[in-house]
C-alpha positions in Angstrom: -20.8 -4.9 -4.3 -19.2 -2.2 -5.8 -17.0 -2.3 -8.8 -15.2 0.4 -10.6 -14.1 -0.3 -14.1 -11.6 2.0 -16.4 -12.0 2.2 -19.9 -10.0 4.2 -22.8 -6.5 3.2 -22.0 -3.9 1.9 -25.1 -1.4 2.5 -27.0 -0.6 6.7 -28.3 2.1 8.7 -30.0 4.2 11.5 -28.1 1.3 14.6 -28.7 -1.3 12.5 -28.7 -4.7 12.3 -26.5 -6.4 10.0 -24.7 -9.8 10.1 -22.6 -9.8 7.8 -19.7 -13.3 6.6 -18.1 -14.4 5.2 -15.0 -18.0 3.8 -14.4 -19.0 2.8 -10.9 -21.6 -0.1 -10.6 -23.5 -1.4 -7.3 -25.0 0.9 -3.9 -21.5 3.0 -3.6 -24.1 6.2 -2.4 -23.4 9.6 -2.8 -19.4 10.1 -4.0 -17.7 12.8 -2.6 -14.3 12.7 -4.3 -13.0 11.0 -7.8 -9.8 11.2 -8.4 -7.1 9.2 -10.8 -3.8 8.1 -10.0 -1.2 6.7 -12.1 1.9 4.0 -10.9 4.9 3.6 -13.7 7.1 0.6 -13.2 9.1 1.3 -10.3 7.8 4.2 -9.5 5.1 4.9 -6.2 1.4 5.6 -7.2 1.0 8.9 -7.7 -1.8 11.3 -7.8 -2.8 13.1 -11.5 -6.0 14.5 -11.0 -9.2 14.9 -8.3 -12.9 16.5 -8.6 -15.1 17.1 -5.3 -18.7 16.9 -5.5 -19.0 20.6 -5.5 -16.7 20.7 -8.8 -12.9 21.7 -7.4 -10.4 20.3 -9.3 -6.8 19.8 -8.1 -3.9 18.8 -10.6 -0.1 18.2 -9.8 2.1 20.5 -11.9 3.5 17.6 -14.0 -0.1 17.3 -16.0 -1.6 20.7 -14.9 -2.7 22.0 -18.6 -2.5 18.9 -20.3 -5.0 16.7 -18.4 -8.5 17.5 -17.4 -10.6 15.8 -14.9 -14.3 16.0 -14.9 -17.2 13.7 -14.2 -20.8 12.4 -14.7 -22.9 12.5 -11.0 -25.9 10.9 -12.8 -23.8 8.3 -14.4 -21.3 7.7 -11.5 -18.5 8.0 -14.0 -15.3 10.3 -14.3 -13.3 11.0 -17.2 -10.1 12.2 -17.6 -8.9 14.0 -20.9 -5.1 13.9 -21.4 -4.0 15.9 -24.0 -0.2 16.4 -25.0 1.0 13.6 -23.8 4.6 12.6 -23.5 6.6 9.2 -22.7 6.9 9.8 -18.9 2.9 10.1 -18.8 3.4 5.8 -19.8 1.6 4.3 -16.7 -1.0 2.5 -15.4 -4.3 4.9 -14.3 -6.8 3.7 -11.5 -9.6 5.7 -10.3 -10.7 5.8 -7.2 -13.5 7.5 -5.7 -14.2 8.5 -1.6 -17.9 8.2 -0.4 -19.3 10.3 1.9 -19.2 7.8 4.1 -15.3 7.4 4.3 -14.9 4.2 1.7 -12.6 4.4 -0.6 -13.0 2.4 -4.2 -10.5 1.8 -6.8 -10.3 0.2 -10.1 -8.1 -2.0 -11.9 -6.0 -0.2 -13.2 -6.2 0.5 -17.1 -1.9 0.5 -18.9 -1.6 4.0 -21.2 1.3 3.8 -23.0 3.2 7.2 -24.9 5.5 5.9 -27.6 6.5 6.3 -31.3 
């Protein structure tokens, strides 16, 4: 069974960083995309960052220069570094990664909140 588990979330002043992680356990095989998304209260889930195997990287313009996406093949894992961050970045991030095969995998969900 695969599971995908977020880590690094919390609580962070307007300006502030925060480095999200997601490890992936069980056979998920070879991962062609990870990506995070984001979902404020009443809003839709919304895309914030993606990597492909081969090391693209696509960003919507509300982080683009603030967040940075990368990840660990050998460890399954992506991370995402968010830097400047401001109150409307206050959600909750899931990762989710696409096999090769077509199967998509999320997490939990992990609550980052940007407030003084």
């Amino acid at each position: 069974q695969v599971q995908l588990v977020e880590s690094g979330g919390g609580l962070v002043q307007p300006g502030g960083s925060l480095r999200l992680s997601c490890a992936a356990s069980g056979n998920i095989g070879r991962i062609y995309t990870m990506s995070w998304y984001r979902q404020a209260p009443g809003k839709q889930r919304e895309l914030v960052a993606l990597i492909t195997s081969g090391g693209t990287k696509n960003y919507p313009d509300s982080v683009r220069g603030r967040f940075t996406i990368s990840r660990d093949n050998s460890k399954n894992t992506v991370y995402l570094q968010m830097n400047s961050l401001k109150p409307e970045d206050t959600a909750v991030y899931y990762c989710k990664f696409t096999s090769f095969m077509g199967s998509d995998y999320w997490g939990q969900g992990i609550q980052v909140i940007v407030s003084s």
